[in-house]
Biopython code that builds the backbone (N, CA, C, O; Angstrom):
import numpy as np
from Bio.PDB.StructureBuilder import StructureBuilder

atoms = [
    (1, "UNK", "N", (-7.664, 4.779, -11.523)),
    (1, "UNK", "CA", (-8.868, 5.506, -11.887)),
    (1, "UNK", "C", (-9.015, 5.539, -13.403)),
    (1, "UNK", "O", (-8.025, 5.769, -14.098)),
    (2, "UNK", "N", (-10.213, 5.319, -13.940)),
    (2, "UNK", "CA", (-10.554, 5.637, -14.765)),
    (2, "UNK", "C", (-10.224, 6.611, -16.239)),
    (2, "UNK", "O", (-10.159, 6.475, -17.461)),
    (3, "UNK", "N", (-10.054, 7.824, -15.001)),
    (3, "UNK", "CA", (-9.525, 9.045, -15.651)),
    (3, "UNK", "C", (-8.099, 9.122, -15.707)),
    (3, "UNK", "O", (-7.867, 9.913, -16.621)),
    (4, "UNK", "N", (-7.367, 8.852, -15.376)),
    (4, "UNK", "CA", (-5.981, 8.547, -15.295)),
    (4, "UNK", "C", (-5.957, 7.526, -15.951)),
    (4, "UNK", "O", (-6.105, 8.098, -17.031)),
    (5, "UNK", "N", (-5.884, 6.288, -16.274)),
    (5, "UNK", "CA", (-6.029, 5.815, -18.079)),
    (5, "UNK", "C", (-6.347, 6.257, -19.003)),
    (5, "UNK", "O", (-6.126, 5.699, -20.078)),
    (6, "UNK", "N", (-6.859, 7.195, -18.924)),
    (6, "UNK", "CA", (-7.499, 8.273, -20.619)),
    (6, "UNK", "C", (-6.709, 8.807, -20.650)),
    (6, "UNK", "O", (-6.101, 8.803, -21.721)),
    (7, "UNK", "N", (-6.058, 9.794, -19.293)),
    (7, "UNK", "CA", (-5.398, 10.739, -19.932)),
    (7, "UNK", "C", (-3.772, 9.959, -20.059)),
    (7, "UNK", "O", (-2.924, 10.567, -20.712)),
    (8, "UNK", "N", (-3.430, 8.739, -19.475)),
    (8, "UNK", "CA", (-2.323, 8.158, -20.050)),
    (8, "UNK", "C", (-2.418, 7.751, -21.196)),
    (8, "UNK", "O", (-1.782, 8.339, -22.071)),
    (9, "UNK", "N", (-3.198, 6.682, -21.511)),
    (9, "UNK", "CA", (-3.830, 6.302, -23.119)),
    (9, "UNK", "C", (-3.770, 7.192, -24.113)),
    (9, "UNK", "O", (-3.248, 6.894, -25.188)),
    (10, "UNK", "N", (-4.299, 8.401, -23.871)),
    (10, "UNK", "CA", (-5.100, 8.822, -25.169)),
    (10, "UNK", "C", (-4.269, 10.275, -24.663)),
    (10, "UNK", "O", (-4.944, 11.165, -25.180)),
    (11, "UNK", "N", (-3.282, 10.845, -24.004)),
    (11, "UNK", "CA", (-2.230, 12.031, -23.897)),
    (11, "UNK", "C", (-3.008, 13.197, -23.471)),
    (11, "UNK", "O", (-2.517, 14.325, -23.459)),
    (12, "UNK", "N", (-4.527, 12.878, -23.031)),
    (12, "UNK", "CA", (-4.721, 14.161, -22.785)),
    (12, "UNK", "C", (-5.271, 14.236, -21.469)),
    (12, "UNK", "O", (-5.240, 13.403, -20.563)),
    (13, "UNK", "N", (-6.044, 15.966, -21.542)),
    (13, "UNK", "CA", (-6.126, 16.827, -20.083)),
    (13, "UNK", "C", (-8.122, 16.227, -19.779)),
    (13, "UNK", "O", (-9.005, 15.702, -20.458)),
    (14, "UNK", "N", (-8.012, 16.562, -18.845)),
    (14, "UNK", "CA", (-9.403, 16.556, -18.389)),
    (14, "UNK", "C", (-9.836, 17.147, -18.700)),
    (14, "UNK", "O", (-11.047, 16.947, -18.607)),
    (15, "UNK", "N", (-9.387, 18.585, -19.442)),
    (15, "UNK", "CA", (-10.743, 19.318, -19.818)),
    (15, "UNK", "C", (-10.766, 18.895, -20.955)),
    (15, "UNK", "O", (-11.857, 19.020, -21.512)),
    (16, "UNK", "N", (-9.626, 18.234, -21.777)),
    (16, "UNK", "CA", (-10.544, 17.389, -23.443)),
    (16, "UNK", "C", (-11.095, 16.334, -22.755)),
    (16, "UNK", "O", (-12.247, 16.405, -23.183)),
    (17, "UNK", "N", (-11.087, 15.295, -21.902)),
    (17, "UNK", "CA", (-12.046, 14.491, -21.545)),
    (17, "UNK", "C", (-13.315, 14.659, -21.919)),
    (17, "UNK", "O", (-13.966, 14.034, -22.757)),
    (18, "UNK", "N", (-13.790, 16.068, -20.834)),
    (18, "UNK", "CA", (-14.558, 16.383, -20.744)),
    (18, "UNK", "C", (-15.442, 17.316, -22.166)),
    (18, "UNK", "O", (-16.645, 17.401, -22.413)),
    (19, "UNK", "N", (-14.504, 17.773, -22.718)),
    (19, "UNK", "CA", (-14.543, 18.784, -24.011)),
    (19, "UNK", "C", (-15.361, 17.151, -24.943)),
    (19, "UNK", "O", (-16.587, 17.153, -25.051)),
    (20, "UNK", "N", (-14.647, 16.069, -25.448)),
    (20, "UNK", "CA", (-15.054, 15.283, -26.254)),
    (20, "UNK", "C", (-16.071, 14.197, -25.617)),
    (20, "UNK", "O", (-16.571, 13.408, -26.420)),
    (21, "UNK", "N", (-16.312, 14.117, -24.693)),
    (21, "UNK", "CA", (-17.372, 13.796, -24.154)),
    (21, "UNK", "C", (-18.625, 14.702, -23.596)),
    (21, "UNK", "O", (-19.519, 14.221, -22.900)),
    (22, "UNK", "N", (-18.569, 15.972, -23.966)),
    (22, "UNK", "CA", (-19.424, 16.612, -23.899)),
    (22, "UNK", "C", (-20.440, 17.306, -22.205)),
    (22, "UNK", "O", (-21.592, 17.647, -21.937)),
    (23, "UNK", "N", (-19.532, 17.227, -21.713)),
    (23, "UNK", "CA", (-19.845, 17.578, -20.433)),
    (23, "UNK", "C", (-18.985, 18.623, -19.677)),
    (23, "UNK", "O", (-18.307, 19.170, -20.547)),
    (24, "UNK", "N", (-18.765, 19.029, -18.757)),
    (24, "UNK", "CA", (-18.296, 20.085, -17.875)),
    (24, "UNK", "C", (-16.965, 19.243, -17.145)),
    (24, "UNK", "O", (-16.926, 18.046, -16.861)),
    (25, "UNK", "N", (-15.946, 20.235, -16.955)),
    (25, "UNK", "CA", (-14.772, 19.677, -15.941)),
    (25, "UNK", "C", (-15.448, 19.148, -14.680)),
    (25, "UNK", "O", (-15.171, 17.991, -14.365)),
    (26, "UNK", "N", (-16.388, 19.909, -13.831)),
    (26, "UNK", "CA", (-16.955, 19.711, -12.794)),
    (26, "UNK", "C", (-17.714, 18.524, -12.782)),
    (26, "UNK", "O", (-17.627, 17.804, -11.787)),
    (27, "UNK", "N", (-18.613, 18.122, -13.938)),
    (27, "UNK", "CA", (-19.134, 16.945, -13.572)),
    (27, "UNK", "C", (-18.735, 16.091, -14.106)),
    (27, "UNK", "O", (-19.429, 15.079, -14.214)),
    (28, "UNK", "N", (-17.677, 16.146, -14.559)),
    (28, "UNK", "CA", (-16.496, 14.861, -15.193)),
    (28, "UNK", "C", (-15.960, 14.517, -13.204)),
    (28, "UNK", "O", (-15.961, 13.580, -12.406)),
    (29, "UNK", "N", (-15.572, 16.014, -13.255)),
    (29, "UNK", "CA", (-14.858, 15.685, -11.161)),
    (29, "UNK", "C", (-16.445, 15.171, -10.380)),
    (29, "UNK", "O", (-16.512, 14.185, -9.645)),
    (30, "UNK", "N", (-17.232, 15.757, -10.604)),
    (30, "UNK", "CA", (-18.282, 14.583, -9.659)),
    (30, "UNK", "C", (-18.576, 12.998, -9.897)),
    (30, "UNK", "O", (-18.705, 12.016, -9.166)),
    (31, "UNK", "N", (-18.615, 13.267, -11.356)),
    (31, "UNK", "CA", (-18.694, 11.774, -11.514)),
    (31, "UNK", "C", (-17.584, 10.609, -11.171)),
    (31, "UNK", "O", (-17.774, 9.457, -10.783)),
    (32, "UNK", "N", (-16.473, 11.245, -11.422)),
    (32, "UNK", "CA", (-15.380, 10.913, -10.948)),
    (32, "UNK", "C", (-15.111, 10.622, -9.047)),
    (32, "UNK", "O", (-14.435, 9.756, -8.490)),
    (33, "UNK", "N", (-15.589, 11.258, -8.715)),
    (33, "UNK", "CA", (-15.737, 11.117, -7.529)),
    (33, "UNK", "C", (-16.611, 10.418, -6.330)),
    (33, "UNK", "O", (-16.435, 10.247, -5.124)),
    (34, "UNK", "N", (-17.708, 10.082, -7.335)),
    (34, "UNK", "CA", (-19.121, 9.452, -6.913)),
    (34, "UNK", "C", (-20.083, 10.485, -6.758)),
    (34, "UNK", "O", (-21.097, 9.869, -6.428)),
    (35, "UNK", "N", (-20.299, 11.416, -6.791)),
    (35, "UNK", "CA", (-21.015, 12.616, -6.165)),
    (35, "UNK", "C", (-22.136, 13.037, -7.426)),
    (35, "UNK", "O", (-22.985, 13.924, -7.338)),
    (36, "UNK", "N", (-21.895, 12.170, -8.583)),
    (36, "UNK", "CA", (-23.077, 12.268, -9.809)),
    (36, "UNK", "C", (-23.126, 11.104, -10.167)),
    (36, "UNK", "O", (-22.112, 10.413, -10.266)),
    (37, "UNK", "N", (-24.468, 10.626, -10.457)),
    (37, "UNK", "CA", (-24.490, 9.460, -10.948)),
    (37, "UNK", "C", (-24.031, 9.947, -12.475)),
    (37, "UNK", "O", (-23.749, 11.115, -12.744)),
    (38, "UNK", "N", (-23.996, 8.474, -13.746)),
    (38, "UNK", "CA", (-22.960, 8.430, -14.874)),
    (38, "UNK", "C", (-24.619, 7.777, -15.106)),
    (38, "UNK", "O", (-25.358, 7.325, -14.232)),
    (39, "UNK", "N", (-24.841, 7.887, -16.341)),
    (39, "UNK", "CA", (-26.094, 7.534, -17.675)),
    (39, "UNK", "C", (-25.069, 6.981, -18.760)),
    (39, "UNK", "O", (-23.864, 7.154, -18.943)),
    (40, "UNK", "N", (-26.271, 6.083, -19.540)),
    (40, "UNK", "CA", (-25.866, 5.518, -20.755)),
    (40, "UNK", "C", (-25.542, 6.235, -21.563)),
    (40, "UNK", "O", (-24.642, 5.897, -22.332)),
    (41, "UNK", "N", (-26.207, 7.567, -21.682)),
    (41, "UNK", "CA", (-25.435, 8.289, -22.968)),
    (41, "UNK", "C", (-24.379, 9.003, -22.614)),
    (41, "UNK", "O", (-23.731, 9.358, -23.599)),
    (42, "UNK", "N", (-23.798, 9.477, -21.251)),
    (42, "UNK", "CA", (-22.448, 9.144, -20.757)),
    (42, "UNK", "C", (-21.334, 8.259, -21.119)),
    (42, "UNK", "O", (-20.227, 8.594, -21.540)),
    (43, "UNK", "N", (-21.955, 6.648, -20.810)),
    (43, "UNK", "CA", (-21.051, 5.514, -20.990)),
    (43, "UNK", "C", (-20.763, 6.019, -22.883)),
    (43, "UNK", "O", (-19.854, 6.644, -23.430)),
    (44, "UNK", "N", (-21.630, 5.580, -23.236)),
    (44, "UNK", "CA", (-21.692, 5.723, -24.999)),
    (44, "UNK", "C", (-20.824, 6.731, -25.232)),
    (44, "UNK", "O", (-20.026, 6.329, -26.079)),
    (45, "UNK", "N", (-20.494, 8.206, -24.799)),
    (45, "UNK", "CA", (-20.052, 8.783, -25.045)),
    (45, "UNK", "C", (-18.715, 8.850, -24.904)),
    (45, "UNK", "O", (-17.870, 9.465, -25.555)),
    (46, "UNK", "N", (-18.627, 8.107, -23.928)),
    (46, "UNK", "CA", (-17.091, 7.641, -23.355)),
    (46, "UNK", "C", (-16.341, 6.749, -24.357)),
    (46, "UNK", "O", (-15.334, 6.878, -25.053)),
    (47, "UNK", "N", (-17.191, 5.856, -24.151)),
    (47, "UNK", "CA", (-16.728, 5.125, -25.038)),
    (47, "UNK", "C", (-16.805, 4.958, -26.371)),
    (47, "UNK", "O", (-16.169, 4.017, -26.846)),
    (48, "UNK", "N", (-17.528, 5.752, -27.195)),
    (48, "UNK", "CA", (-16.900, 6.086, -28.664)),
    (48, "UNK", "C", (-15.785, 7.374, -28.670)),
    (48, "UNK", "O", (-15.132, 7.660, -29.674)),
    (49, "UNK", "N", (-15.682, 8.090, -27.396)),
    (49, "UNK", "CA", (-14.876, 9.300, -27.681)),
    (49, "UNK", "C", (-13.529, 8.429, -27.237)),
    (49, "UNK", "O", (-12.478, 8.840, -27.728)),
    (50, "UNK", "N", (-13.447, 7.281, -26.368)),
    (50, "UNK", "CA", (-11.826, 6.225, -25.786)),
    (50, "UNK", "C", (-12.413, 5.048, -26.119)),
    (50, "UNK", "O", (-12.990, 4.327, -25.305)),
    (51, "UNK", "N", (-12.297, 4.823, -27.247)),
    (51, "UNK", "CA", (-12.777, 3.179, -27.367)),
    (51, "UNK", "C", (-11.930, 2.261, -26.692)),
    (51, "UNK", "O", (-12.679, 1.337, -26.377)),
    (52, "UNK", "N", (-10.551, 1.952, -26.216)),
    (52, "UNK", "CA", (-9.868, 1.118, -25.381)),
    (52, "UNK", "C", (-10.350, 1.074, -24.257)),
    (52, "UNK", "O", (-10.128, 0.033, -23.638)),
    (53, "UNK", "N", (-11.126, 2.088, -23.607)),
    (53, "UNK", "CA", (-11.970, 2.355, -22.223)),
    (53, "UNK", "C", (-12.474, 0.568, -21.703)),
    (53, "UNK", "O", (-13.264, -0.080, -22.389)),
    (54, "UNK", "N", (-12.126, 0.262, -20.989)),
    (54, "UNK", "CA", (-13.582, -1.146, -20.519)),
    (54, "UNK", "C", (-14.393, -0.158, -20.046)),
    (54, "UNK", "O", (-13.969, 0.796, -19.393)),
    (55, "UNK", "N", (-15.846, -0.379, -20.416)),
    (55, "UNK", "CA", (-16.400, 0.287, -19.375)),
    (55, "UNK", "C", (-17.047, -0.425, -18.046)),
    (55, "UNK", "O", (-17.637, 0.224, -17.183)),
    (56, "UNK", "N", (-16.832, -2.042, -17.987)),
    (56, "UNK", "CA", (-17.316, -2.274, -16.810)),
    (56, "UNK", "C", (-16.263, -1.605, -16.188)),
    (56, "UNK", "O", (-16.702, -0.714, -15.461)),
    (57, "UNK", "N", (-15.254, -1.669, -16.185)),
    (57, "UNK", "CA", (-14.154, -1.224, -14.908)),
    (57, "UNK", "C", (-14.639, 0.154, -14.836)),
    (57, "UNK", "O", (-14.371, 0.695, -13.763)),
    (58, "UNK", "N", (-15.279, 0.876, -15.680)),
    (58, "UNK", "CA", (-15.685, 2.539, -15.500)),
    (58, "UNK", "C", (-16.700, 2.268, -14.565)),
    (58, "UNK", "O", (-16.567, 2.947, -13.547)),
    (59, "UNK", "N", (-17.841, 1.375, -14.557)),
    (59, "UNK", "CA", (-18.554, 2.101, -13.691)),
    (59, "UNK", "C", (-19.013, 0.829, -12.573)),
    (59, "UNK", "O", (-20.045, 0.524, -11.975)),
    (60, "UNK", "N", (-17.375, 0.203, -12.690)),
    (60, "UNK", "CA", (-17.492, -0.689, -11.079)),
    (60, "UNK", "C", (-16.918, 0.532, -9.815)),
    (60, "UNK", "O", (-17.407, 0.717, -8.701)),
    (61, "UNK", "N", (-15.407, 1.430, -10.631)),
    (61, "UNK", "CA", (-14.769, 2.348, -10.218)),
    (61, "UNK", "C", (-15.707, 3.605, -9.458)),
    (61, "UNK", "O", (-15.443, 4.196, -8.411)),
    (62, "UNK", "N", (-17.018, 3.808, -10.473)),
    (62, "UNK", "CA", (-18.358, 4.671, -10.094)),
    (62, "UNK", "C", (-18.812, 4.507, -8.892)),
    (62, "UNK", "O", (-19.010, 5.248, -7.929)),
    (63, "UNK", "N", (-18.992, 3.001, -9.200)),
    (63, "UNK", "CA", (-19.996, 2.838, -7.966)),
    (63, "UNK", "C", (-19.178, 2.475, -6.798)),
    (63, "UNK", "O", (-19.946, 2.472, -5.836)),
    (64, "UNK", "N", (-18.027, 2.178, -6.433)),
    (64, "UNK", "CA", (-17.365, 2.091, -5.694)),
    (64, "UNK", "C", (-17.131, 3.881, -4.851)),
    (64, "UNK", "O", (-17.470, 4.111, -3.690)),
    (65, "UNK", "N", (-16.593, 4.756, -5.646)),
    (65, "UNK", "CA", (-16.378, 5.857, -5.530)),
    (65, "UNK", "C", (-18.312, 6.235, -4.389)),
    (65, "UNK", "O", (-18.510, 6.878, -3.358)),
    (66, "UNK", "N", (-18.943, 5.713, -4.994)),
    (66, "UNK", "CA", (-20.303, 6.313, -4.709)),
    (66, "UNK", "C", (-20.428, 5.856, -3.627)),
    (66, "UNK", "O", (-20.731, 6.719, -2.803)),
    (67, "UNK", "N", (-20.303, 4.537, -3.098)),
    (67, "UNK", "CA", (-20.020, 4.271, -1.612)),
    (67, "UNK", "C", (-19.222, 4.979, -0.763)),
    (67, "UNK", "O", (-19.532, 5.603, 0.252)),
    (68, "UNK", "N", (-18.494, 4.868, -1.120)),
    (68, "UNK", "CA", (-16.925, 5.994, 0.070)),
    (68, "UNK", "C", (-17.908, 7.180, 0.134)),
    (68, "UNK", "O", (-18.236, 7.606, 1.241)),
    (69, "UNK", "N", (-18.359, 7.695, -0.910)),
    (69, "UNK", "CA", (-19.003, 9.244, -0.485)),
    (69, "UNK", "C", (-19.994, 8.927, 0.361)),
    (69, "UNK", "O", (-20.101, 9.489, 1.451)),
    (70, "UNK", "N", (-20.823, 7.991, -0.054)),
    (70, "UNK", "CA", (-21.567, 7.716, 1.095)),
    (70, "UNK", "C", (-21.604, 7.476, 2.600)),
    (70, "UNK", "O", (-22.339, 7.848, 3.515)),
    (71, "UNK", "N", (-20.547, 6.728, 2.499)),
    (71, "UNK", "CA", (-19.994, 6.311, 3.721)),
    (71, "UNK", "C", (-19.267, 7.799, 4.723)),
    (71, "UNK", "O", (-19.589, 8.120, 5.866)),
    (72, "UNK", "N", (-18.350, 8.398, 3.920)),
    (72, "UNK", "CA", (-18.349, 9.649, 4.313)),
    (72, "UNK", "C", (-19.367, 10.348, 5.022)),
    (72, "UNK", "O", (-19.537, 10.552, 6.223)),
    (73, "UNK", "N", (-20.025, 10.678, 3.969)),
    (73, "UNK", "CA", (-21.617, 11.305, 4.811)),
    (73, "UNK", "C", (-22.020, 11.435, 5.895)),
    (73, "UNK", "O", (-22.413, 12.347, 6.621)),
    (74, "UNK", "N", (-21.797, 9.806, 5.949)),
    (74, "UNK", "CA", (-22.969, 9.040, 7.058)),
    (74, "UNK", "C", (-21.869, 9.586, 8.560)),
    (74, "UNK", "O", (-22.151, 9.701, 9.753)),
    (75, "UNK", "N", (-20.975, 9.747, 8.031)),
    (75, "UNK", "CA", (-20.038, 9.926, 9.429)),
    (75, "UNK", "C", (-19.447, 10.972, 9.724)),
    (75, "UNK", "O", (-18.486, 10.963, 10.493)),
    (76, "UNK", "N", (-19.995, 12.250, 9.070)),
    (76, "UNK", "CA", (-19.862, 13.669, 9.180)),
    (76, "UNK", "C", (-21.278, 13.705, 9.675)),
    (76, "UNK", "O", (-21.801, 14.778, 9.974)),
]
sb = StructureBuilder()
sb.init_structure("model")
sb.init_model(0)
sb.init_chain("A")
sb.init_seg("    ")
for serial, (resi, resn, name, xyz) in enumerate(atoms, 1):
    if name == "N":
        sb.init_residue(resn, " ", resi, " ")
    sb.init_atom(name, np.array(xyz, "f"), 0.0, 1.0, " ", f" {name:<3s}", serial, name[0])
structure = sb.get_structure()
């Protein structure tokens, strides 16, 4: 995941993730999860706050995540 390279990379917690990227623990965990879509000034933000980040692998990981939830859904 995504997030688990930052916080190996770069030593920290999800809530600085979220703290230097400017968003909420919660929708760092939705996005993370598929359950929010991710915007360019997201990506941008990501990636000047972890520049080692790829971000295709960020938001192949997205949209992958966004299927399973989907798929979930459909079968609840």
């Amino acid at each position: 995941m995504f997030i688990t390279k930052i916080k190996v990379l770069y030593n920290v917690t999800e809530k600085e993730i979220a703290r230097r990227i400017g968003i909420s623990r919660s929708q760092l965990y939705r996005i993370k999860t598929g359950q929010s879509s991710t915007t360019a000034e997201f990506l941008e933000k990501l990636k000047k706050a972890f520049p080692a980040v790829d971000l295709n692998e960020v938001v192949e990981e997205i949209n992958r995540m966004k299927q399973k939830t989907k798929e979930l859904k459909k079968k609840a």
